[in-house]
C-alpha positions as semicolon CSV with decimal commas, in nm:
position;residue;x (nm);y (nm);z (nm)
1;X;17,301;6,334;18,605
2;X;17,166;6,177;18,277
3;X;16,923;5,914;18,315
4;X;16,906;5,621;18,038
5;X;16,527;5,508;18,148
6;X;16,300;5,584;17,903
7;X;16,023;5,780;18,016
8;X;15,701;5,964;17,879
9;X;15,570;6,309;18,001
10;X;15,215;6,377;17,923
11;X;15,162;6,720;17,757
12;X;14,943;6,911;17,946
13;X;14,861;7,304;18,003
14;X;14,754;7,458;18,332
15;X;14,842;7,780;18,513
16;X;14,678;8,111;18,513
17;X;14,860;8,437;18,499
18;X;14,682;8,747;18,701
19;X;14,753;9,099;18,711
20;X;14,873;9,260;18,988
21;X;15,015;9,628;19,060
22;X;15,191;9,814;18,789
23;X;15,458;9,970;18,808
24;X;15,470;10,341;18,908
25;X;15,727;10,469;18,734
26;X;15,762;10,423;18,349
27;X;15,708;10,148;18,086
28;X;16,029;9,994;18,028
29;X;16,227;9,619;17,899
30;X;16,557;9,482;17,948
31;X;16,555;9,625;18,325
32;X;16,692;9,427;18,677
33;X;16,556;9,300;18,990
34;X;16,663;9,118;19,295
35;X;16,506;9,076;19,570
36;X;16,605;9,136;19,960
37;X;16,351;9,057;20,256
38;X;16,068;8,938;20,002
39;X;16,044;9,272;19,835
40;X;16,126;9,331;19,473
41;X;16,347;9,565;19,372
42;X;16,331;9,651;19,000
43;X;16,532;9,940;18,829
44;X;16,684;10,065;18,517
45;X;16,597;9,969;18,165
46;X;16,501;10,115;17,860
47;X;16,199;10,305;17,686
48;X;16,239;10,157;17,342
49;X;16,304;10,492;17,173
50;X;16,636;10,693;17,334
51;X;16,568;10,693;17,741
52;X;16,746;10,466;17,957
53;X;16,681;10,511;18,345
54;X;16,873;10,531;18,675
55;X;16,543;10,516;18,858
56;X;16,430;10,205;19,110
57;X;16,128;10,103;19,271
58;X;16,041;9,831;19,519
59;X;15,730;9,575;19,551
60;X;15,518;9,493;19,830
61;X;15,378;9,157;19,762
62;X;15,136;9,162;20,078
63;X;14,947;9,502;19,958
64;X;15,029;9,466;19,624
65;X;15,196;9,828;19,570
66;X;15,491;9,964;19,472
67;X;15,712;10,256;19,632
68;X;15,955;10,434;19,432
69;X;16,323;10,399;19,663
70;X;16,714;10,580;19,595
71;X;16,751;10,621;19,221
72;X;17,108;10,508;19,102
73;X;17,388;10,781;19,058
74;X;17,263;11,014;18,767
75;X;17,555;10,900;18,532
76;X;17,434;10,547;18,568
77;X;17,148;10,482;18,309
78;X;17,187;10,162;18,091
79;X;16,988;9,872;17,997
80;X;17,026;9,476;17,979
81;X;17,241;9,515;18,317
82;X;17,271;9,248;18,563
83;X;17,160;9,251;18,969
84;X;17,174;9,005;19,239
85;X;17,125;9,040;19,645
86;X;17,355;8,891;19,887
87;X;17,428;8,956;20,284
88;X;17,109;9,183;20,273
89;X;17,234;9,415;19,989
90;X;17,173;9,514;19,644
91;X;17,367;9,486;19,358
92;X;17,390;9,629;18,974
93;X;17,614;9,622;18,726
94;X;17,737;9,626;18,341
95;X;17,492;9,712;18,077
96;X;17,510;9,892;17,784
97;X;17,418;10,279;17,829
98;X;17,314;10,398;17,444
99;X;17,697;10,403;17,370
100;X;17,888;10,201;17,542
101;X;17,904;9,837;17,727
102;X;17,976;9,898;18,087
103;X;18,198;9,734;18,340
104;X;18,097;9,938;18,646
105;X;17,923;9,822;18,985
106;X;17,707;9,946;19,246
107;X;17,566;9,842;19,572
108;X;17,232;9,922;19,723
109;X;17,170;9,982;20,107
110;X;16,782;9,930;20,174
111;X;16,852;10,047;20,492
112;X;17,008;10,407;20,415
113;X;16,895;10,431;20,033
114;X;17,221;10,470;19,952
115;X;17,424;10,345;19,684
116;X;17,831;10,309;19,643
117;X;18,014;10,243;19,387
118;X;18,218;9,894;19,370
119;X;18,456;9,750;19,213
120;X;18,442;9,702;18,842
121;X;18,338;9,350;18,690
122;X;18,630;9,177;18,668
123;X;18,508;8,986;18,328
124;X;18,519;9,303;18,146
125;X;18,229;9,577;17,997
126;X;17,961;9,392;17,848
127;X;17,565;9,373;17,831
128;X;17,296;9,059;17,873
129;X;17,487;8,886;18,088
130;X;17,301;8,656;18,434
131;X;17,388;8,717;18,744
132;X;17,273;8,559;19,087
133;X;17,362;8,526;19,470
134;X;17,434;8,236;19,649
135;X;17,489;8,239;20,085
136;X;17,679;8,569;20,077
137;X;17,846;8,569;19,772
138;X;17,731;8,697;19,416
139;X;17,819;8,559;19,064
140;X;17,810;8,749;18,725
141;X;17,901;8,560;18,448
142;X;17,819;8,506;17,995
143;X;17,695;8,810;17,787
144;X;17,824;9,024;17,488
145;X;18,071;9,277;17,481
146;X;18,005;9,461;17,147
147;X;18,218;9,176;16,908
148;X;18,113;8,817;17,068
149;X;17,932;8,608;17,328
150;X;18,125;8,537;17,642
151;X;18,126;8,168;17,861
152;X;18,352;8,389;18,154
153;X;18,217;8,373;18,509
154;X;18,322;8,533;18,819
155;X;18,252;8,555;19,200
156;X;18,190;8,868;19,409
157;X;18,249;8,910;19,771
158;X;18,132;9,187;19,875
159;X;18,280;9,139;20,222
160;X;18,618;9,242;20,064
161;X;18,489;9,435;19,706
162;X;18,716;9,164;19,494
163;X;18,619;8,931;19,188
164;X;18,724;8,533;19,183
165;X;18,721;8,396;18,854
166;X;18,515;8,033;18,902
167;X;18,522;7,969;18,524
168;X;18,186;7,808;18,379
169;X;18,216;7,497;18,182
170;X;17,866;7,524;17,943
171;X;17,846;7,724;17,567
172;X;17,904;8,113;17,511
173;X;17,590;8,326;17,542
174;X;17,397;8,628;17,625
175;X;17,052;8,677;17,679
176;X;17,032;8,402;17,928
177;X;16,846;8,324;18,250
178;X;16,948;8,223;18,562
179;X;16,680;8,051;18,880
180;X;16,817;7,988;19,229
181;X;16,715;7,648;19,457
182;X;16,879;7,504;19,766
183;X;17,168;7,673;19,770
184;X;17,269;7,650;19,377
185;X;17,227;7,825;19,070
186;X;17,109;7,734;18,694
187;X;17,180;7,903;18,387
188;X;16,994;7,815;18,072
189;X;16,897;7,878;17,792
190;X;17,086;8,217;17,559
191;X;17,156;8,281;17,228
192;X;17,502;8,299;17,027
193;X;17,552;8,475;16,650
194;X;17,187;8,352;16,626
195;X;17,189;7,979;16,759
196;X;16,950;7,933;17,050
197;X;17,182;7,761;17,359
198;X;17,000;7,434;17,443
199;X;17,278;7,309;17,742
200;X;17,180;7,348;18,104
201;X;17,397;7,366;18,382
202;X;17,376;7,382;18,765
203;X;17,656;7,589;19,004
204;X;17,682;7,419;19,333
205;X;17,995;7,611;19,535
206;X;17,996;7,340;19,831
207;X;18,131;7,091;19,557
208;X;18,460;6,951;19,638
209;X;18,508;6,876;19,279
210;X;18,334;7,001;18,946
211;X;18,183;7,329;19,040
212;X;17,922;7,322;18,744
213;X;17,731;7,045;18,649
214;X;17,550;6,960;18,297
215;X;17,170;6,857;18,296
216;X;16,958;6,732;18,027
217;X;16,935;6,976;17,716
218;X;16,659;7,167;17,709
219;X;16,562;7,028;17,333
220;X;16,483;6,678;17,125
221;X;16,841;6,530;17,127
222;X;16,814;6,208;17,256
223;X;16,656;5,902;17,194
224;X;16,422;5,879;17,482
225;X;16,067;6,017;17,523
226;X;16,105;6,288;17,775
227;X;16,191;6,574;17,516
228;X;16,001;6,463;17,245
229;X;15,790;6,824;17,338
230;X;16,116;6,964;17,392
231;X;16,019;7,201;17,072
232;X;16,006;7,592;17,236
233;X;16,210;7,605;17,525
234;X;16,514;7,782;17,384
235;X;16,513;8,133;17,396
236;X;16,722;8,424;17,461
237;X;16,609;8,762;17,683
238;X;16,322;8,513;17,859
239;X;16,226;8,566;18,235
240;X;16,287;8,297;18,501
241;X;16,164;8,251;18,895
242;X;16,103;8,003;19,079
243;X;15,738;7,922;19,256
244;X;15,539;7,666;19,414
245;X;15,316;7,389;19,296
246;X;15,101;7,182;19,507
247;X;15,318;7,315;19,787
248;X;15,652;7,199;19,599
249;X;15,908;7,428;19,451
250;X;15,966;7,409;19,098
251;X;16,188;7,652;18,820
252;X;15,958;7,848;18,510
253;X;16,083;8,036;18,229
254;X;15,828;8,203;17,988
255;X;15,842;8,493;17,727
256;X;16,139;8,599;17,546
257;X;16,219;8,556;17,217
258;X;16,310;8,254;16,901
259;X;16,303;8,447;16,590
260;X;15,979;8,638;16,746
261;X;15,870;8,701;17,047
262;X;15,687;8,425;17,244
263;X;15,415;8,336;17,518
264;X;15,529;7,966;17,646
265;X;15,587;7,886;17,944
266;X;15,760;7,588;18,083
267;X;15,771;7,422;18,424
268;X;16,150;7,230;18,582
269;X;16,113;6,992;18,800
270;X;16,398;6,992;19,010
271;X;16,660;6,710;18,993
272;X;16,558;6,447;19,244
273;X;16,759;6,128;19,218
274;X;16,479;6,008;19,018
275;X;16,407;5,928;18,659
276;X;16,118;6,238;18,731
277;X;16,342;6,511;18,805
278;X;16,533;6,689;18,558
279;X;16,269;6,728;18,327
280;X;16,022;7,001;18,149
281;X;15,643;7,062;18,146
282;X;15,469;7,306;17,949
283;X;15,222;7,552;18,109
284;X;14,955;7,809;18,064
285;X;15,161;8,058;17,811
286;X;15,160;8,416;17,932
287;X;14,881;8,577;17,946
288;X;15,009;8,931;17,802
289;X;15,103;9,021;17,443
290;X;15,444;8,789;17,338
291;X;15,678;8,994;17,531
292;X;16,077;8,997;17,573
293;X;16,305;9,138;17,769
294;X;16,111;9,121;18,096
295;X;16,200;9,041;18,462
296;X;16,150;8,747;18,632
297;X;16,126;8,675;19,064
298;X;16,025;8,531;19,323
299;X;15,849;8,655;19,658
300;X;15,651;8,493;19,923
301;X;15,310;8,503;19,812
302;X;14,948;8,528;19,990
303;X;14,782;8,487;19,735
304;X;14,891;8,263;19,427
305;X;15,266;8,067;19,344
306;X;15,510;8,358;19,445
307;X;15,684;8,392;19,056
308;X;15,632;8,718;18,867
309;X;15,704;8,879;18,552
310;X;15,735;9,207;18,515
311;X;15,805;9,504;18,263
312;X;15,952;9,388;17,894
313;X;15,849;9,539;17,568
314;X;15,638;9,310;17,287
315;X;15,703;9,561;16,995
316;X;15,970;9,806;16,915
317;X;15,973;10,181;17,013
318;X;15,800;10,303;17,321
319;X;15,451;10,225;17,279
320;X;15,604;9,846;17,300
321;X;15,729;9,913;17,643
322;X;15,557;9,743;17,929
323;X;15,460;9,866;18,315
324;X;15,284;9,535;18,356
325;X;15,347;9,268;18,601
326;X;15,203;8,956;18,654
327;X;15,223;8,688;18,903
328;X;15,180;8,298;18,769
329;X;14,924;8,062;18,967
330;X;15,059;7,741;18,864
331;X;14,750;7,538;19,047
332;X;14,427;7,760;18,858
333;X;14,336;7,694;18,547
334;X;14,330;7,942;18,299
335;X;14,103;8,302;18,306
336;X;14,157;8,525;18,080
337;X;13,980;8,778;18,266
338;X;14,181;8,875;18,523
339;X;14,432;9,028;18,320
């Protein structure tokens, strides 16, 4: 999946960021979403002081509102969880609640409101990990678990509540992200004891052979010209979605943190068979303060390129906290004034 043409990207910058709705219920960072019938759900998190939250809440991107739904069992606060949708469901898991990593799972009914309690996470209690769902299976795999980073990945199906270990073949990390597109996964970017992750992989589950495949690094290590920009894409506790550009689908990852927090935000085009896939463009940074910790998805937009960010915190304590969210235009240019 390499290519060994040499090739030149052009820097440029365009994209504006607008804000939309916030949140009803309280500021918060290192929360969850997925998304189920092109609503966001986003729960949990943490105030930045002592307050971690069991409560959810669910986004209408046609009226642009959000409607609190079923908190999550009392006993269930916890921040820098995981959540993925599959089959029509919800589901959370792991975390750290103010005391303790966590190994426990739930699953979400937006039909009833209800949630159940599932089986544990078979990798173990941990926090920052990525999770995602793929056809009707989920996948939670990477994080911390209070000593070191993890590279373990496993498969739920929720059809019969068990976990599959499927291995993963790139570095230990936490703080990751994770972007779904035709039917397979990517996980980039982390941390580990304080080195930023620059490998890239891509799950694809109808493989017959290798399950993961590597990509180009997401930094200047080779000799060509395509990552000579390749200088702030590493992160760790970024946001990732995936929205449209001149009505094709690309991958974005912006805020999080490298030493501080940061605004960039870069564009992936998807790999094409081409010397022009595979590759990185920066964008319009975000338009809030340098935030980490936030939430990234993706809806079917009316109005601009269907990837938001929401929540995160861009200082410590509460007053940090964040009830923002903002979707990314990739096609505007720039206004600072509608944020």
């Amino acid at each position: 999946m390499f290519s060994c043409h040499s090739t030149s990207i052009p820097y440029t910058q365009s994209g504006n960021w607008v804000t939309m709705s916030q949140l009803n219920g309280p500021a918060r960072s290192e929360a969850v979403s997925f998304v189920i019938d092109n609503f966001a759900y986003l729960g949990t998190g943490w105030d930045g002081l002592n307050t971690r939250f069991t409560d959810f809440w669910k986004y209408d991107p046609v009226n642009n509102v959000w409607s609190q739904v079923t908190s999550m069992p009392d006993s269930t606060a916890r921040s820098s969880a995981v959540a993925f949708a599959t089959a029509g469901k919800g589901y959370v898991g792991t975390g750290y609640n103010g005391f303790n990593y966590l190994s426990d799972f739930y699953e979400f009914d937006p039909a009833t409101g209800n949630w159940t309690r599932k089986a544990d996470y078979a990798g173990g209690a941990r926090y920052e990990a990525v999770a995602f769902g793929l056809g009707n299976l989920g996948y939670v795999g990477t994080g911390f678990d209070g000593n070191n980073a993890l590279k373990d990945f496993y498969q739920y199906d929720p059809s019969l509540d068990t976990w599959t270990d499927v291995g993963f073949s790139g570095n230990k990390r936490y703080g990751a992200v994770t972007f779904t597109y035709n039917n397979k996964a990517y996980v980039v970017t982390g941390v580990n004891s304080g080195v930023m992750q620059n490998d890239f992989w891509v799950f694809d589950p109808a493989s017959d052979t290798a399950k993961w495949a590597e990509l180009r690094h997401i930094s200047n290590v080779s000799t060509e010209a395509y990552d000579d920009a390749y200088t702030t894409i590493v992160r760790w506790n970024g946001s990732a979605f995936v929205g449209t550009s001149g009505g094709k689908p690309y991958a974005y990852i912006s805020t999080g943190e490298n030493i501080s927090s940061n605004l960039t935000t870069w564009q992936y085009t998807f790999p094409d068979g081409t010397v022009n896939g595979d590759l990185w463009n920066e964008k319009s940074p975000f338009e809030g303060p340098p935030t980490t910790g936030a939430v990234g998805f993706t809806l079917t937009s009316t109005t601009g390129g269907g990837g938001y960010i929401a929540t995160g915190r861009s200082t410590t304590g509460q007053a940090g906290a964040s009830d923002y969210l903002r979707e990314f235009y990739p096609d505007e240019t720039l206004n600072p004034n509608d944020n």
